[in-house]
N, C-alpha and C positions, 0 to 999 in steps of 0.2 A: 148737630148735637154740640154743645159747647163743649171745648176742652174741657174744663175742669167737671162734667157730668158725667156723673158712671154708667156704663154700657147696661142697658138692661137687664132684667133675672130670664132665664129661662129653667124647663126640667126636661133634663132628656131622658124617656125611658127607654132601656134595652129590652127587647126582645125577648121574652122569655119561655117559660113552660108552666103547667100546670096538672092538675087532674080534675075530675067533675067536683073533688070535695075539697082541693085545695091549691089557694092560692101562691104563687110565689111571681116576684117583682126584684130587679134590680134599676139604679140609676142614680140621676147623678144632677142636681142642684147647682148652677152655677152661671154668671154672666154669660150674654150672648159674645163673644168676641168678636160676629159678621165674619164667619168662615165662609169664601164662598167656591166650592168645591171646583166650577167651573171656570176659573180664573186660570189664563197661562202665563207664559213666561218663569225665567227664574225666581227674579223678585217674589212675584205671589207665592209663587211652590214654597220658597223660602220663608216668607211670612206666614201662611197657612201653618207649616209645620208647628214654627215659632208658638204661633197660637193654641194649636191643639194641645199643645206640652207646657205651657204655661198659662193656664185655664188657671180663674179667678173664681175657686170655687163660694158656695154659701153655704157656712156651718153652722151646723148644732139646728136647724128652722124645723119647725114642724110643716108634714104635708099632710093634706088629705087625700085617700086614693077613694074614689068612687065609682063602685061596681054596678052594670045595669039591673041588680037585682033590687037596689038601692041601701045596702049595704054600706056603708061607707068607714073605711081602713084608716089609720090614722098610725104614723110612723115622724121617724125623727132623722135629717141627715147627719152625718160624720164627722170629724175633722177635714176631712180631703170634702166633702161634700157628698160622697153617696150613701146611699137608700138602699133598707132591702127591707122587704117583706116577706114573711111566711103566715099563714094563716089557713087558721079549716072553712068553709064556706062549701053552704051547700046547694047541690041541682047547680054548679056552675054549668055544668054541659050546656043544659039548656038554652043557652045565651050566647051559643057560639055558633060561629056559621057554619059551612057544609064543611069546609077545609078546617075545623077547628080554631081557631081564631079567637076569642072572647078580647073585645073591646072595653074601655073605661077611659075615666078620666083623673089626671093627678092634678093639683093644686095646693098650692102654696098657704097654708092656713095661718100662721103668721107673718100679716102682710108688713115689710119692710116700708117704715115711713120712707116718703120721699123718694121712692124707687118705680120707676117702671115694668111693670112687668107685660112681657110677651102675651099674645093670643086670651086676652083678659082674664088672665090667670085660669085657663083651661087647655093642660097638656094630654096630648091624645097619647093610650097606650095598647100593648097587643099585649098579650100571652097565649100559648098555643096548649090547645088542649086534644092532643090526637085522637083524630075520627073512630069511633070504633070499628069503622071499614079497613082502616088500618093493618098491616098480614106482617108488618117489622118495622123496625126504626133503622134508621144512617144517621149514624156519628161519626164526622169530619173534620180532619184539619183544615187549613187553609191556605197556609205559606207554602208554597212548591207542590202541594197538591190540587189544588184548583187553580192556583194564581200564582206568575213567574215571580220569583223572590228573588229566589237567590245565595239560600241560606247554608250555602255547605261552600259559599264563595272564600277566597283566603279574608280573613278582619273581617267578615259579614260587610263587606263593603259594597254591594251589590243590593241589598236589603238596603244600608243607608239611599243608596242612589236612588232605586225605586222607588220609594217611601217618598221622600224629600223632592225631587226633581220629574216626577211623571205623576199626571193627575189620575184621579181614580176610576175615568174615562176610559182614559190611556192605556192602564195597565192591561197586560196578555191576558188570559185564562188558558191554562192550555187547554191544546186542540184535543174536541169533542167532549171536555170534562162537564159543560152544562147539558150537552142533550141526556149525558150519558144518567145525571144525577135526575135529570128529568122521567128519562125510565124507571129509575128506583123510585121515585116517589111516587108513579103512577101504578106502579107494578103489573104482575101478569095482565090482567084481567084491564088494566089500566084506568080503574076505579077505586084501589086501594087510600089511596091518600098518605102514603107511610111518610112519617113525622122525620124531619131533615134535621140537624142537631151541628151549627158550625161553632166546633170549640178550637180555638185558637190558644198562644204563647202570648199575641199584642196584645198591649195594654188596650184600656179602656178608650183612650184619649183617641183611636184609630177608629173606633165602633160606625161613626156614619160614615167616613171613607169606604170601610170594609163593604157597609151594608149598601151604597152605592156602587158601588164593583160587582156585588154581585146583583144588583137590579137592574142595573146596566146590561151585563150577559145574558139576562133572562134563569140565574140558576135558582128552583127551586127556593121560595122563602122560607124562613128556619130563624128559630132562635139563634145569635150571635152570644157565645158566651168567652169572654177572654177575661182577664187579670187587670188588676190596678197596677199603676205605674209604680208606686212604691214597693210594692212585691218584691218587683224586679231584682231590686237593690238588697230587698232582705234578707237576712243573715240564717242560713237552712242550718238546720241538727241534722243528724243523722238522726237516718229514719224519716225523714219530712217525703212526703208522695209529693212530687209535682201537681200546680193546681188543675193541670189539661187531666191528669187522672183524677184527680176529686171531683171533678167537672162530671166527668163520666159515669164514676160509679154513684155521683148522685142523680144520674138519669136512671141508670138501671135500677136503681132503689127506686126512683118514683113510677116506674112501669115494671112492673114487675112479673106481668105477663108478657113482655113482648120480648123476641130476639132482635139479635142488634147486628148489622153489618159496620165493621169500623174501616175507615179511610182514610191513610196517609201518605207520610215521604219513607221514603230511606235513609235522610238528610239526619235527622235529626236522634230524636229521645223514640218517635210515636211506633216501632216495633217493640221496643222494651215494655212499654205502655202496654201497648196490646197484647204481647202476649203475656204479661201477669195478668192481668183483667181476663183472659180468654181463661186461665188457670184457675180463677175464682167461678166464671160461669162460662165452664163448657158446654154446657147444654143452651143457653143465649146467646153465644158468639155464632154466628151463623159465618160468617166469612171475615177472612182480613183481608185488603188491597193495599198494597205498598207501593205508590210511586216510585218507579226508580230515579236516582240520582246519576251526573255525569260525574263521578266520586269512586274513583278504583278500590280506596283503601274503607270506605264506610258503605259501597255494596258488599265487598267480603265480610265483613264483620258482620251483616245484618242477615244477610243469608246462610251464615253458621249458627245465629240463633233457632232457624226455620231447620235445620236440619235433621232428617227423621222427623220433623214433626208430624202429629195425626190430631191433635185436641181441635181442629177447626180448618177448614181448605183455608190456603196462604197462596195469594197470587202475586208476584213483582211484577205490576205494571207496565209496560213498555210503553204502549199508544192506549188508546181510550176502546179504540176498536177488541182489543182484547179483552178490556176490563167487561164491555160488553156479551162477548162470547162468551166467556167465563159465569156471568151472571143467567145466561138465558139457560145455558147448562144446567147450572142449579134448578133454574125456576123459579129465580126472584126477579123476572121481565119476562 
């Protein structure tokens, strides 16, 4: 490609959710950089990053999303470059596979003169539409809960490392966290199909690292839902709910008959989290698990929240083996 030639368009869709009557889509417009996940050395790791964080997105373009029903959605990206869709459409179920899944395609309806675009301008996209075999959902974090971070390190300087300097091959998951997630979604009878939900703090710009990391492990597929990178930075009111709880209570609003097992660390914000959400629906919260953290002074704080508690059984973590015992107990494996 000649220097002065600009890198192709691509659309990357995330991951998402839905119901039989309605549609929802996130994603994100923007040049291909040629990230390629499998590259070592420092150099690469170093440039991969560089690249993911400084995405040349494509604003304001119109796409078209096209449903197998032949439906066809039509939406506008952002200033940063991302897409969202909401929409009523009906008999989606029908069009999904046995694990819930509904398939489509997005494309680029005003074609940029003189540009290239990827896979002739047809971007393949998922949303998950939970099985009505279905017996509960898992909503999860990610960082120190499934995958070694690092986030309770001094400066989060362990998070930079990992992030920047280990490919997403490379990175841990701790031990037994994918069989175990594998049980919950299969559940008792291990026919259920219960819907996996990874809501994360990382920005966007991490979305197929993450979703390689965990396809890599084998953990249960699941919508990927994190934040934009300028969030990050933006300026909270009091009162502002963190977006990992907006994230959540808009799952529970869009299933409204299901209970929900949540999944985190002890590292961070995700017991505070959880247990306001457990306080709005007591009757949905079916359990909370709390990774524990190697953190003296943020295990005591977290476990003074839990104390006397009764609104929903609260487990701190230790090994995966537990988390499973704990679970067969109930009878949600």
């Amino acid at each position: 490609m000649s220097f002065f030639q600009k890198d192709p368009l691509q659309i990357i869709c995330f991951d998402a959710y839905g119901t039989a009557s309605h549609f929802y889509l996130r994603g994100r417009a923007l040049e291909d950089e040629t990230i390629d996940l499998d590259k070592k050395g420092w150099f690469h790791l170093v440039l991969n990053t560089w690249k993911r964080f400084e995405s040349d997105e494509i604003k304001n373009i119109a796409l078209n999303i096209s449903l197998p029903n032949g439906t066809v959605l039509k939406t506008k990206t952002d200033h940063h470059g991302y897409f969202k869709v909401k929409a009523a459409v009906d008999d989606l179920g029908a069009f999904a596979n046995e694990e819930g899944w509904l398939s489509f395609e997005v494309a680029y309806d005003d074609i940029p003169l003189r540009r290239i675009i990827h896979q002739k301008n047809s971007f393949k996209g998922k949303i998950l539409i939970p099985s009505v075999k279905a017996n509960y959902g898992v909503i999860t974090d990610i960082d120190d809960t499934i995958l070694h971070t690092g986030v309770v390190s001094r400066l989060k300087w362990k998070v930079l490392y990992n992030t920047v300097f280990k490919t997403a091959k490379n990175r841990l998951p701790l031990i037994g966290a994918s069989e175990f997630y594998n049980q919950l979604h299969l559940g008792k009878t291990l026919e259920h199909a219960n819907p996996i939900f990874y809501v994360s703090h990382s920005p966007w710009n991490l979305y197929r690292y993450l979703d390689l990391f965990l396809r890599q492990n084998n953990f249960p597929k699941g919508p990927i839902l994190l934040r934009s990178f300028q969030s990050i930075f933006k300026r909270k009111s009091e009162g502002d709910k963190p977006q990992k709880q907006l994230e959540i209570l808009n799952i529970l609003d869009a299933y409204p008959d299901l209970g929900f097992i949540l999944i985190g660390d002890s590292g961070e914000r995700d017991a505070d989290i959880y247990k306001e959400i457990a306080a709005l629906f007591p009757d949905r919260i079916l359990a909370i698990y709390l990774r524990s953290v190697n953190h003296k002074r943020k295990m005591t704080r977290v476990k003074g929240l839990f104390e006397n508690y009764k609104t929903t059984p609260v487990l701190f973590v230790e090994n995966s083996n537990q988390a499973v015992a704990h679970a067969k107990a109930l009878g949600f494996i």
